[in-house]
PyMOL Python script that loads the backbone (N, CA, C, O; Angstrom):
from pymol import cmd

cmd.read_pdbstr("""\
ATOM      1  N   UNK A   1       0.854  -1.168   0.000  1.00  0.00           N
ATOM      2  CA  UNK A   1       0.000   0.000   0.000  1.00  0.00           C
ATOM      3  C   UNK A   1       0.900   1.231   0.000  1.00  0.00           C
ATOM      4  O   UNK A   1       1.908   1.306   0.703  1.00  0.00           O
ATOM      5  N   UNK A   2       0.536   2.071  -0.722  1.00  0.00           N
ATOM      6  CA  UNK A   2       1.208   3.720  -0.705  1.00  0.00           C
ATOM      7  C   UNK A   2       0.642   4.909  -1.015  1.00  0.00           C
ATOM      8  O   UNK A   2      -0.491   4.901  -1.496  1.00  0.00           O
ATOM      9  N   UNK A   3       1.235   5.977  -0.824  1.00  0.00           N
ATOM     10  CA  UNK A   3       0.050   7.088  -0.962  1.00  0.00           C
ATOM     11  C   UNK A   3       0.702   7.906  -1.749  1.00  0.00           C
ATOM     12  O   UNK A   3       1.790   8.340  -1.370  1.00  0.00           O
ATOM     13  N   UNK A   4       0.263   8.213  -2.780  1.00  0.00           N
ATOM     14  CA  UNK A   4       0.486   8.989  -3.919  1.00  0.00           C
ATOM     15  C   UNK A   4       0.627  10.654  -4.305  1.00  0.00           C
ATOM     16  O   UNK A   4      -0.207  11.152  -5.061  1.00  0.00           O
ATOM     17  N   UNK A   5       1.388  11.219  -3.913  1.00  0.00           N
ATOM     18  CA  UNK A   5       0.880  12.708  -4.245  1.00  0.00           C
ATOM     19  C   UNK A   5       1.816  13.433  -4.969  1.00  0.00           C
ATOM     20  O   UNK A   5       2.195  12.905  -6.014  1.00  0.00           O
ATOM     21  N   UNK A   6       2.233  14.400  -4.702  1.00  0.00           N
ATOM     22  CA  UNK A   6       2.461  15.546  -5.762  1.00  0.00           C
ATOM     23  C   UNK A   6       3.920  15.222  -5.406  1.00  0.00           C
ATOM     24  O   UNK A   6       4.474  15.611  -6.434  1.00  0.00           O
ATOM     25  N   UNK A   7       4.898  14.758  -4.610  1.00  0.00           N
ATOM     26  CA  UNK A   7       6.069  14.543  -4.742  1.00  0.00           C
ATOM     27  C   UNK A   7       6.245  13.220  -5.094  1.00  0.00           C
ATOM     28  O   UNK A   7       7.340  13.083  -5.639  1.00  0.00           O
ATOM     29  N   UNK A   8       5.618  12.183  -5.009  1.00  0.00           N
ATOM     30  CA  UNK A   8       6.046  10.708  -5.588  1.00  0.00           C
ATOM     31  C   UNK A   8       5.260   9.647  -4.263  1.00  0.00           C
ATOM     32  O   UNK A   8       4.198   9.742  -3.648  1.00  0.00           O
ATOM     33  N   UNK A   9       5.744   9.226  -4.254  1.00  0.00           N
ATOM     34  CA  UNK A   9       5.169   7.841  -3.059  1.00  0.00           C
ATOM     35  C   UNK A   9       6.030   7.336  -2.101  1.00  0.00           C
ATOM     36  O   UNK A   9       7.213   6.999  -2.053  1.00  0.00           O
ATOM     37  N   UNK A  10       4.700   7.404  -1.053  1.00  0.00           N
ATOM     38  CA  UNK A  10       5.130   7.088  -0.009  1.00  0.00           C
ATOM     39  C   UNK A  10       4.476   5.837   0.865  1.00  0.00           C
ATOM     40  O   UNK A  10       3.292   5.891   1.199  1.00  0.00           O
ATOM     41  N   UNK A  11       5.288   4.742   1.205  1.00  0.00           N
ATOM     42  CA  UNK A  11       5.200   3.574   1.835  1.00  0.00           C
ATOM     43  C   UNK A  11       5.154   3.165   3.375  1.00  0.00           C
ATOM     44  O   UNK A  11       6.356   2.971   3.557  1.00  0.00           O
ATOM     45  N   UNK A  12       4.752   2.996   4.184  1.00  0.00           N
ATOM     46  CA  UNK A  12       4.986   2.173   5.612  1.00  0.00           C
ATOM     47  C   UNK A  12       5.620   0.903   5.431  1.00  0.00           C
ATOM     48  O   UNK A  12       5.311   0.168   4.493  1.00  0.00           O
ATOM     49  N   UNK A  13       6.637   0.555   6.423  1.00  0.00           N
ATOM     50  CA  UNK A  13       6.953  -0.381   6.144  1.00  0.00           C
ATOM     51  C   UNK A  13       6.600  -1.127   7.239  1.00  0.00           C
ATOM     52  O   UNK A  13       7.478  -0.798   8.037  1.00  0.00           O
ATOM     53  N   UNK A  14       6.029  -1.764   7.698  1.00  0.00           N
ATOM     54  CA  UNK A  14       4.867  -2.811   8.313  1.00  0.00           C
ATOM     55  C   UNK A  14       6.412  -3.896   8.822  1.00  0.00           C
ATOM     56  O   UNK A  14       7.186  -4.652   8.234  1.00  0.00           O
ATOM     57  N   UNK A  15       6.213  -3.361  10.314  1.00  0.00           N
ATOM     58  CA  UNK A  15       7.060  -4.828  11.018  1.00  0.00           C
ATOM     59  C   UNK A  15       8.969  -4.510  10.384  1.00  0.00           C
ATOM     60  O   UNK A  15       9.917  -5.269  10.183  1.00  0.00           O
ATOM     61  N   UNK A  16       8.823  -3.423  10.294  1.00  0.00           N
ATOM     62  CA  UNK A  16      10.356  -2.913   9.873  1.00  0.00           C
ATOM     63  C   UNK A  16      11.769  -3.608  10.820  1.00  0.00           C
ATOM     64  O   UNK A  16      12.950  -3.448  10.512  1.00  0.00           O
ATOM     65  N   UNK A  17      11.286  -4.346  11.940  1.00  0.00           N
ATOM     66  CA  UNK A  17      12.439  -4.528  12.429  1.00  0.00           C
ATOM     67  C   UNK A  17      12.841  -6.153  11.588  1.00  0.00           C
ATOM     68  O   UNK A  17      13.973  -6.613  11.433  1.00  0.00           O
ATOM     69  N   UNK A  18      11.968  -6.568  11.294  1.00  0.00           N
ATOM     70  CA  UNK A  18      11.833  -8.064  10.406  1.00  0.00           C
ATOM     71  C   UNK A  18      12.370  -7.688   8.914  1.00  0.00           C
ATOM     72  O   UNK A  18      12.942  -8.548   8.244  1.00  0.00           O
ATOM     73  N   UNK A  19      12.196  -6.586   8.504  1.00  0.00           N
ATOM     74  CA  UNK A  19      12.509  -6.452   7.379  1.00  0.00           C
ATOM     75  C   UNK A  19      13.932  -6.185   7.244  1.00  0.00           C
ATOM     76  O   UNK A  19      14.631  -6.033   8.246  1.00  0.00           O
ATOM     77  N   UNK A  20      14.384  -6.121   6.111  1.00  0.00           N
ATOM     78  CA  UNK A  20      15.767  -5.593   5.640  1.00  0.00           C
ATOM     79  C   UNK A  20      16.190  -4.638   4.451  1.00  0.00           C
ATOM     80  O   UNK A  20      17.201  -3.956   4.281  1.00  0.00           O
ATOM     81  N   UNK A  21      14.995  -4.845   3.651  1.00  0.00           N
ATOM     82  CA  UNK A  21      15.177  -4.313   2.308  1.00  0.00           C
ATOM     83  C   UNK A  21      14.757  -2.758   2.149  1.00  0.00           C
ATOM     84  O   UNK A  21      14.896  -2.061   1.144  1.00  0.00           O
ATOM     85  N   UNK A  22      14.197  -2.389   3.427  1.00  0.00           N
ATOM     86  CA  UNK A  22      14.395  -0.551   3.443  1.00  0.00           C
ATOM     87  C   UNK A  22      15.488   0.109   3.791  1.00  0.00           C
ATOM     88  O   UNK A  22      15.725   1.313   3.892  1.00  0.00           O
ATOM     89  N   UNK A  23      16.183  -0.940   3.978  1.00  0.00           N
ATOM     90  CA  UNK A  23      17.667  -0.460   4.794  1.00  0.00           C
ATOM     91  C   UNK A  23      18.157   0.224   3.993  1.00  0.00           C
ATOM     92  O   UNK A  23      18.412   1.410   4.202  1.00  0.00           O
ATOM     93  N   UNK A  24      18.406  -0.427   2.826  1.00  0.00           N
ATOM     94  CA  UNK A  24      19.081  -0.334   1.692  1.00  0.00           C
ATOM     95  C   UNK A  24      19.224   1.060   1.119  1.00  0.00           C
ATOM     96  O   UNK A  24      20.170   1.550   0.503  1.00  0.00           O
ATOM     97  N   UNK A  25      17.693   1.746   1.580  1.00  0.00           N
ATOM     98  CA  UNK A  25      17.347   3.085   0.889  1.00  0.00           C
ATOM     99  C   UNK A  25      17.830   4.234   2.156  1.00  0.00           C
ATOM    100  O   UNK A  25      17.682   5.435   1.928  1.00  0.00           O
ATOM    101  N   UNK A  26      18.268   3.881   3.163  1.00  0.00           N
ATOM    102  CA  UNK A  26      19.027   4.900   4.044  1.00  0.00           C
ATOM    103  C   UNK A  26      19.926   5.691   3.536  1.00  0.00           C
ATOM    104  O   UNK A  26      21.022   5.253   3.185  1.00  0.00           O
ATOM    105  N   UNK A  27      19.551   7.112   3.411  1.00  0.00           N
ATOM    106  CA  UNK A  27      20.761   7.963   2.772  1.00  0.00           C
ATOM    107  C   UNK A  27      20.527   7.821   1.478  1.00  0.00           C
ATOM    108  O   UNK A  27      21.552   8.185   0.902  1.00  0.00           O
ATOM    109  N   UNK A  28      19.558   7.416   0.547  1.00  0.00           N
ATOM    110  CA  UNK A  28      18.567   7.553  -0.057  1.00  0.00           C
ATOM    111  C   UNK A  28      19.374   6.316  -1.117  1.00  0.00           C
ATOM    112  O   UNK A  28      20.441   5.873  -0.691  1.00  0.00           O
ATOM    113  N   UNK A  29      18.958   5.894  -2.193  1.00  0.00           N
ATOM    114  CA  UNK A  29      19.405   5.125  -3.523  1.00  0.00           C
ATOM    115  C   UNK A  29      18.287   5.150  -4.740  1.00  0.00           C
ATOM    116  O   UNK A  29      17.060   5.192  -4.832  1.00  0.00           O
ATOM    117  N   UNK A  30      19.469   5.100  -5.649  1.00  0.00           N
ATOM    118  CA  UNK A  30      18.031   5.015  -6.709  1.00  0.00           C
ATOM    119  C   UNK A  30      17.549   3.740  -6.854  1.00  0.00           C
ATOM    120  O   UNK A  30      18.186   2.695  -6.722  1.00  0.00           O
ATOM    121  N   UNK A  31      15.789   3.948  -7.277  1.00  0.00           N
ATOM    122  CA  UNK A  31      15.322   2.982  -7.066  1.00  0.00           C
ATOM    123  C   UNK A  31      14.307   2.652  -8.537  1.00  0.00           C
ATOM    124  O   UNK A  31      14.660   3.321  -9.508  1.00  0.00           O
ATOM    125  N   UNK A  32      13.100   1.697  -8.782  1.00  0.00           N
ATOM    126  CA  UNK A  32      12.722   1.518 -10.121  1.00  0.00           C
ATOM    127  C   UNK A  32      11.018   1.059  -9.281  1.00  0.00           C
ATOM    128  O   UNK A  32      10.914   0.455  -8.213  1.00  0.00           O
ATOM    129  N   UNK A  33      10.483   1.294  -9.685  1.00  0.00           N
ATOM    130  CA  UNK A  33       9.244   0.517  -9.254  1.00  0.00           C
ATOM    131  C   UNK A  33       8.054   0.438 -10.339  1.00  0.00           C
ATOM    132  O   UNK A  33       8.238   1.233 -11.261  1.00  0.00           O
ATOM    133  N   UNK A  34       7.062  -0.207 -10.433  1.00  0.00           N
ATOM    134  CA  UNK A  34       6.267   0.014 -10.976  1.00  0.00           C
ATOM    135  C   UNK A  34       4.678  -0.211 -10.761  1.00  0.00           C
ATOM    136  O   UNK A  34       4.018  -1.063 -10.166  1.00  0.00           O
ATOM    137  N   UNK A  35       4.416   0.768 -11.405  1.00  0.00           N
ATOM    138  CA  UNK A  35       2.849   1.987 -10.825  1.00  0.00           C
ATOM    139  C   UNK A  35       1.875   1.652 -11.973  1.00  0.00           C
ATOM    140  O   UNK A  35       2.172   1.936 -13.134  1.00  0.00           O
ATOM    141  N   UNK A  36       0.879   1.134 -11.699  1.00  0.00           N
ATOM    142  CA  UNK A  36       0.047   0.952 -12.777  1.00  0.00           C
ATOM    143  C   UNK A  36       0.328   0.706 -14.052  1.00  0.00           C
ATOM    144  O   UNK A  36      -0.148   1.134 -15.103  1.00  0.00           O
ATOM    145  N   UNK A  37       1.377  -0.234 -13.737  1.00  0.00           N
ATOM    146  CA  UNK A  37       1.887  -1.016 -15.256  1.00  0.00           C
ATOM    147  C   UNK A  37       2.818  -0.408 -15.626  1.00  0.00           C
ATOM    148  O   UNK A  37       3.332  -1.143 -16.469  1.00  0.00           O
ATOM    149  N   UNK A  38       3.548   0.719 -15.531  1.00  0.00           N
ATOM    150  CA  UNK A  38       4.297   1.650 -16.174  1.00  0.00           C
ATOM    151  C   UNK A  38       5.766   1.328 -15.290  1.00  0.00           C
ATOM    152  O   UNK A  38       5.919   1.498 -14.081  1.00  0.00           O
ATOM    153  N   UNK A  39       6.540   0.939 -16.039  1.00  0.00           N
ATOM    154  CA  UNK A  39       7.765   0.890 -14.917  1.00  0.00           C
ATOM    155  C   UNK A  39       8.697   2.396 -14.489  1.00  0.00           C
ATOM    156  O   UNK A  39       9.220   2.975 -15.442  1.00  0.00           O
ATOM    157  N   UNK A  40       8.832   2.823 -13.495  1.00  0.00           N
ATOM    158  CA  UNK A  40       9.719   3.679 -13.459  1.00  0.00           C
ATOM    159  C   UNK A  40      10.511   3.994 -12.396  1.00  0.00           C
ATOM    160  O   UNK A  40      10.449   3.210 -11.449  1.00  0.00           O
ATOM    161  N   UNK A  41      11.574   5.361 -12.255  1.00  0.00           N
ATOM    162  CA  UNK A  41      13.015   5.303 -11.544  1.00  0.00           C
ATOM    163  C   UNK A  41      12.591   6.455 -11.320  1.00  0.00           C
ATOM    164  O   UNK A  41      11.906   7.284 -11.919  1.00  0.00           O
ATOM    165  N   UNK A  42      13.365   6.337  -9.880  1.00  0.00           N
ATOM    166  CA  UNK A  42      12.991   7.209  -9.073  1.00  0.00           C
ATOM    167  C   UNK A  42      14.270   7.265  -8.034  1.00  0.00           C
ATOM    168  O   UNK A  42      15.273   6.554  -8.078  1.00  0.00           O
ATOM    169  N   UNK A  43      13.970   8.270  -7.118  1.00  0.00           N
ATOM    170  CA  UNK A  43      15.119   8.002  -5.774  1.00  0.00           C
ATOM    171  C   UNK A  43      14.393   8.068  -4.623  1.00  0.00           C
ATOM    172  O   UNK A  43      13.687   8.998  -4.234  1.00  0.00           O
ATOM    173  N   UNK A  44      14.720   6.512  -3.853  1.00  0.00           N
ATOM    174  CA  UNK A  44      13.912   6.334  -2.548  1.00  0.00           C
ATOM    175  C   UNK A  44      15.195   6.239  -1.366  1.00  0.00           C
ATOM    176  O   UNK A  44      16.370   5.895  -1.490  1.00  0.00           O
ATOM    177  N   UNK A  45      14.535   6.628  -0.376  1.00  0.00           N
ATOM    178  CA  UNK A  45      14.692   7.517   0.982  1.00  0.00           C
ATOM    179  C   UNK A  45      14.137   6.862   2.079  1.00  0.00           C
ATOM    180  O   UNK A  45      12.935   7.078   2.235  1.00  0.00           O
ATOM    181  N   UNK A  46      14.653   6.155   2.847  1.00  0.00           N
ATOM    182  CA  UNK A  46      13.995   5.514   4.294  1.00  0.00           C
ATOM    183  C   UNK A  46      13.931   6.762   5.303  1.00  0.00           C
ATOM    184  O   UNK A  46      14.994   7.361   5.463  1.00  0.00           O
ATOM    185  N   UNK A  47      12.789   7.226   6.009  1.00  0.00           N
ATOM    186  CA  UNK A  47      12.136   7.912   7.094  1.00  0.00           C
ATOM    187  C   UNK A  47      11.679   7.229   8.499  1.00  0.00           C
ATOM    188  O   UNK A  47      10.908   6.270   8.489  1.00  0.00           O
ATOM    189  N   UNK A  48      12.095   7.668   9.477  1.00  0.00           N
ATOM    190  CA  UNK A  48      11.759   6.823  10.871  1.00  0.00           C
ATOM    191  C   UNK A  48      11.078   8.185  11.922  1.00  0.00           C
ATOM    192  O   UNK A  48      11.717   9.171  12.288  1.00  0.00           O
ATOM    193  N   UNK A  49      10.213   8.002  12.114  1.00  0.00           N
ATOM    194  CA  UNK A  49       9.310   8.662  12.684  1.00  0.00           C
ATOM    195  C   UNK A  49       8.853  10.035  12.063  1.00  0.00           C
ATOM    196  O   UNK A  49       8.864  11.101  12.679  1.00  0.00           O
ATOM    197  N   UNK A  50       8.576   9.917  11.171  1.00  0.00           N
ATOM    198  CA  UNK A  50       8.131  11.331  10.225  1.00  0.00           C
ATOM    199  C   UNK A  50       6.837  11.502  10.419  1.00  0.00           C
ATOM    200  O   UNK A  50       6.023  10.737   9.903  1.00  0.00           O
ATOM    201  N   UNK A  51       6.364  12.849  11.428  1.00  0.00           N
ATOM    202  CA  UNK A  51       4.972  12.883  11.983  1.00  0.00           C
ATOM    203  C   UNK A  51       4.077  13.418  10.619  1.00  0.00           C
ATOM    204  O   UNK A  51       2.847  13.414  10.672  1.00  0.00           O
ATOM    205  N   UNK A  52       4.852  13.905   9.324  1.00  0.00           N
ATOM    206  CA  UNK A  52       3.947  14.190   8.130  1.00  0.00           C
ATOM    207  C   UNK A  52       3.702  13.051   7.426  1.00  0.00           C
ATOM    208  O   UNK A  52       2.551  12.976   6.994  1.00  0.00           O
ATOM    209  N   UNK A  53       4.413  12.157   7.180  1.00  0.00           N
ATOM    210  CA  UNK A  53       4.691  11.028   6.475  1.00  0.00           C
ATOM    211  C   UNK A  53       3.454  10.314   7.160  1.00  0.00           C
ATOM    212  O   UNK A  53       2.527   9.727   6.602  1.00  0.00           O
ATOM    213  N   UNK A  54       3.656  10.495   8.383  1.00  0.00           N
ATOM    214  CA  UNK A  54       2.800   9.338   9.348  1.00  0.00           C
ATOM    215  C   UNK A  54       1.116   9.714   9.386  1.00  0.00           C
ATOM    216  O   UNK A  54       0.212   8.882   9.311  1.00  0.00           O
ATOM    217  N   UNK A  55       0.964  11.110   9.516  1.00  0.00           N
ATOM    218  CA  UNK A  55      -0.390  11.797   8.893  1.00  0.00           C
ATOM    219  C   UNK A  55      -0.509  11.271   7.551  1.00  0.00           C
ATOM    220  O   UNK A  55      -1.199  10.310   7.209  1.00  0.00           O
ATOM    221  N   UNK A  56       0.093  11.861   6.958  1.00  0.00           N
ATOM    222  CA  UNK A  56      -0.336  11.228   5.253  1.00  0.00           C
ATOM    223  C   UNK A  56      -0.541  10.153   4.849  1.00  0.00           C
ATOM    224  O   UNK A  56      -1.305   9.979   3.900  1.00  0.00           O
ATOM    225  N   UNK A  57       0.211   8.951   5.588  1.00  0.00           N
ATOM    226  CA  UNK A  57      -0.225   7.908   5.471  1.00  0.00           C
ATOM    227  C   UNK A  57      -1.856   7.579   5.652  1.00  0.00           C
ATOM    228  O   UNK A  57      -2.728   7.254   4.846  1.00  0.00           O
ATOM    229  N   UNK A  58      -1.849   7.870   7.420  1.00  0.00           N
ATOM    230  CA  UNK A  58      -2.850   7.618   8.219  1.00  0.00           C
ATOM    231  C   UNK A  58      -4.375   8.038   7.761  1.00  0.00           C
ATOM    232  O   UNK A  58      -5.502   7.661   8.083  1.00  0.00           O
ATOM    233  N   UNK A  59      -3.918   8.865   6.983  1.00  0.00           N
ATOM    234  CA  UNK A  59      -5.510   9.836   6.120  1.00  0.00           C
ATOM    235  C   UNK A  59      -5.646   9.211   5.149  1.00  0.00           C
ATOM    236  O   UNK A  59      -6.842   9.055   4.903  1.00  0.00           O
ATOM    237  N   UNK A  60      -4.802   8.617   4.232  1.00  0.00           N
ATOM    238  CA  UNK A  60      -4.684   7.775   3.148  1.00  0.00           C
ATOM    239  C   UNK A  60      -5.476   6.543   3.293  1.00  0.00           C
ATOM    240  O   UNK A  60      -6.364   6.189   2.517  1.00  0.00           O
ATOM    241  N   UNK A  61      -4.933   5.670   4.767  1.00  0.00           N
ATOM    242  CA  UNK A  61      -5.161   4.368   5.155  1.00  0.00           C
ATOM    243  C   UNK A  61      -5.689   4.464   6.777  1.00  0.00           C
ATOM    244  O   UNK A  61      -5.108   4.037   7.775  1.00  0.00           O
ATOM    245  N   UNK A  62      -7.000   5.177   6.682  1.00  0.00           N
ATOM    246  CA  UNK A  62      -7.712   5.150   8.495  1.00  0.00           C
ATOM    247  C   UNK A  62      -7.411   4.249   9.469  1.00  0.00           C
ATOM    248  O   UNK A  62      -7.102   4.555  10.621  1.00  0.00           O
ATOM    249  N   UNK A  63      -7.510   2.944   8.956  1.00  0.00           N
ATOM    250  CA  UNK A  63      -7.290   1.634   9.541  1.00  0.00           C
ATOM    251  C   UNK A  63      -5.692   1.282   9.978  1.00  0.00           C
ATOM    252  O   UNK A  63      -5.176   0.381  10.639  1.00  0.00           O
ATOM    253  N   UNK A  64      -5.213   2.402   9.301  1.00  0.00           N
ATOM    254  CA  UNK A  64      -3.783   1.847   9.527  1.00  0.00           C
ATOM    255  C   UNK A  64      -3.047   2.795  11.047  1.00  0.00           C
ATOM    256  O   UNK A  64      -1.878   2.744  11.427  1.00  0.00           O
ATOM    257  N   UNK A  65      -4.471   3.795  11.808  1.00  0.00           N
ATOM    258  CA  UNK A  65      -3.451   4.655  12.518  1.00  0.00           C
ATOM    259  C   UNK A  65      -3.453   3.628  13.879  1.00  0.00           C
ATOM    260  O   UNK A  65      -2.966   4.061  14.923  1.00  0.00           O
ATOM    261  N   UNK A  66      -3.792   2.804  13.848  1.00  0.00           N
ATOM    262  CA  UNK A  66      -3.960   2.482  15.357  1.00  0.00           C
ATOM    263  C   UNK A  66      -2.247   1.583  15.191  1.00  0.00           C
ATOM    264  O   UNK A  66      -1.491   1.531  16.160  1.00  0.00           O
ATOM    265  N   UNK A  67      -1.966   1.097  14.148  1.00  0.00           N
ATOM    266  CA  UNK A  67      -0.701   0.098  13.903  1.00  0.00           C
ATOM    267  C   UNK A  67       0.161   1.222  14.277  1.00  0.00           C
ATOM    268  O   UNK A  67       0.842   1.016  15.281  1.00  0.00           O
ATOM    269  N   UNK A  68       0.346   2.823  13.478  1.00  0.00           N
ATOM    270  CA  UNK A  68       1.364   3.810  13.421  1.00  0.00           C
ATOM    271  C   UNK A  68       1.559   3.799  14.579  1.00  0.00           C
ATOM    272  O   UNK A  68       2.625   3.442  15.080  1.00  0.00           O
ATOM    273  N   UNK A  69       0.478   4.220  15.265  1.00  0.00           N
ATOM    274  CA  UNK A  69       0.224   4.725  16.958  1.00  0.00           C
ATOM    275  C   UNK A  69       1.510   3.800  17.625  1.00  0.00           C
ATOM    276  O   UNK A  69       2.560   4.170  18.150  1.00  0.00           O
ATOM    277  N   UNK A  70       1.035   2.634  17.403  1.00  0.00           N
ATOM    278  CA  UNK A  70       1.538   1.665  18.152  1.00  0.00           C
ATOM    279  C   UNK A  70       3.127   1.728  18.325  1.00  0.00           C
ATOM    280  O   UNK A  70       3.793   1.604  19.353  1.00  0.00           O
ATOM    281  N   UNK A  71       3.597   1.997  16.791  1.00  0.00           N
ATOM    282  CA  UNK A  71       4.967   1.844  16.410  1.00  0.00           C
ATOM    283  C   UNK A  71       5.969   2.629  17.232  1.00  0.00           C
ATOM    284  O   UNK A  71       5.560   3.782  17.367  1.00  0.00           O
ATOM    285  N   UNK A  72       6.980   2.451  17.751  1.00  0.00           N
ATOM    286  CA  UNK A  72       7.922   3.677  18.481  1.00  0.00           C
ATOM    287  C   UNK A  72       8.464   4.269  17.396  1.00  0.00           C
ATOM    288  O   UNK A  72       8.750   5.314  17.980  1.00  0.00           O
ATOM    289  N   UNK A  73       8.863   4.465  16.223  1.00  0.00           N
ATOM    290  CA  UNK A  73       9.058   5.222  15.205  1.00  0.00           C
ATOM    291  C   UNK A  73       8.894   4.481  13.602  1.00  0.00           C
ATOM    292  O   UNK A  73       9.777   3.903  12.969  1.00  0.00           O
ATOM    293  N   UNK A  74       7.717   4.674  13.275  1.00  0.00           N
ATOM    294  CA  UNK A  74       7.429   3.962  12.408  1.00  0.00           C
ATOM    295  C   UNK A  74       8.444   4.572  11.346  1.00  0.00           C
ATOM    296  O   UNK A  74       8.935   5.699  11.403  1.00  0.00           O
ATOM    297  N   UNK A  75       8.732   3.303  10.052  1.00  0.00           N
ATOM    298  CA  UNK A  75       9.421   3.547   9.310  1.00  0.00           C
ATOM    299  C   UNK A  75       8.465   4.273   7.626  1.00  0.00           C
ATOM    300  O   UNK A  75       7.261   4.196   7.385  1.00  0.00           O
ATOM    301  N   UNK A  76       9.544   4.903   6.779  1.00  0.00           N
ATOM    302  CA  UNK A  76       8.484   5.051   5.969  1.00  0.00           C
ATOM    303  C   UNK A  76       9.437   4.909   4.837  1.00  0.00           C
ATOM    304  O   UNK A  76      10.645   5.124   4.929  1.00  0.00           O
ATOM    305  N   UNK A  77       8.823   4.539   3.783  1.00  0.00           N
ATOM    306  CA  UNK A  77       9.927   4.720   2.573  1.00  0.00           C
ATOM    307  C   UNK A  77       9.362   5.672   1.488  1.00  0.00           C
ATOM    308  O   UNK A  77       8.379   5.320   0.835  1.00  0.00           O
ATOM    309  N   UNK A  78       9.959   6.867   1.282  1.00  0.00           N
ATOM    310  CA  UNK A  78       9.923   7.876   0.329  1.00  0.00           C
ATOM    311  C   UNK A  78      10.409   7.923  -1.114  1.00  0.00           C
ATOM    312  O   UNK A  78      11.633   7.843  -1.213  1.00  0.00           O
ATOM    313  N   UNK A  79       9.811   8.022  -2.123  1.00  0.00           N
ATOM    314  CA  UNK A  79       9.951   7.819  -3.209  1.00  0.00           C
ATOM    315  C   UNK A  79       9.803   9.181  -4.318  1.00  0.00           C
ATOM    316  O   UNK A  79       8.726   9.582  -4.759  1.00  0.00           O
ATOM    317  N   UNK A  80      11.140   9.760  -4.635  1.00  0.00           N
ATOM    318  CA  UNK A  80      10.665  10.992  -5.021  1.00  0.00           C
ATOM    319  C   UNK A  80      11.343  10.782  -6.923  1.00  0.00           C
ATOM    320  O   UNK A  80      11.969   9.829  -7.388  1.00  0.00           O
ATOM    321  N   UNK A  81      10.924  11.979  -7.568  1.00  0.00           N
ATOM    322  CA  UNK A  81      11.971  11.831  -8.481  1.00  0.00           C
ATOM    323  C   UNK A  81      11.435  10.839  -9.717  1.00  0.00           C
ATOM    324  O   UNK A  81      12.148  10.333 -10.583  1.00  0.00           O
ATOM    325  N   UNK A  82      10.265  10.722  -9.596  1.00  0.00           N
ATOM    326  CA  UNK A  82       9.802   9.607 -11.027  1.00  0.00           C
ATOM    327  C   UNK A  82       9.780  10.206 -11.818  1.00  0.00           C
ATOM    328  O   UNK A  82       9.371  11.360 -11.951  1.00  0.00           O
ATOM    329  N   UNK A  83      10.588   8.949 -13.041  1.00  0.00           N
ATOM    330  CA  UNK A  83      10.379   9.538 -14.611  1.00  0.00           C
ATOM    331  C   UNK A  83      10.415   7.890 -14.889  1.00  0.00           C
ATOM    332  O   UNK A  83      10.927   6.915 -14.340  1.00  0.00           O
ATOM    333  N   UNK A  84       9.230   8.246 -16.538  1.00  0.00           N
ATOM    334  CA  UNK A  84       9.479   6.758 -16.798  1.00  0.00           C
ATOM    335  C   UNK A  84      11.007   6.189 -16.846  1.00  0.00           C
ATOM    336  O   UNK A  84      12.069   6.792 -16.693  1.00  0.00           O
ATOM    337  N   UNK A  85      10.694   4.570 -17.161  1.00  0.00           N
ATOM    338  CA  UNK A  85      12.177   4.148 -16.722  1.00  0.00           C
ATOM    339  C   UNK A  85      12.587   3.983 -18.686  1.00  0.00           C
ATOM    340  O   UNK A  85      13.712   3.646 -19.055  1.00  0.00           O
TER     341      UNK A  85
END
""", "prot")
cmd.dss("prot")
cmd.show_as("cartoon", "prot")
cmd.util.cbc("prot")
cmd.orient("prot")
């Protein structure tokens, strides 16, 4: 799930201490993803407790604030910078 707006997309990463593969984007890296079929590159950015990130999410995904709440600094992954690939 991600939320889409005027700078690019933005992700929660759900159970981040289990994960590994947001790590990667610390201090940002370029990255490729693809969005409604369209592949494209971009530069993504790992965020840990970003109270805008964490609103934007949360308005995006209602159901998801009680998980944020929960989190001691939820992680987020930022995605700025798309052009097709």
């Amino acid at each position: 799930m991600y939320v889409e707006d005027a700078i690019g997309l933005v992700a929660f990463v759900g159970r981040s201490r289990e994960k590994i593969w947001w790590r990667n984007l610390r201090g940002g890296a370029h990255v490729r993803v693809r969005l409604r079929g369209t592949e494209l590159t971009g530069t993504g950015s790992a965020a840990s407790g970003s109270t805008e990130l964490q609103e934007r999410y949360a308005a995006r995904f209602p159901r998801s604030a009680k998980v944020l709440a929960a989190a001691p600094a939820p992680i987020f992954v930022r995605i700025n910078e798309l052009k097709p690939f």
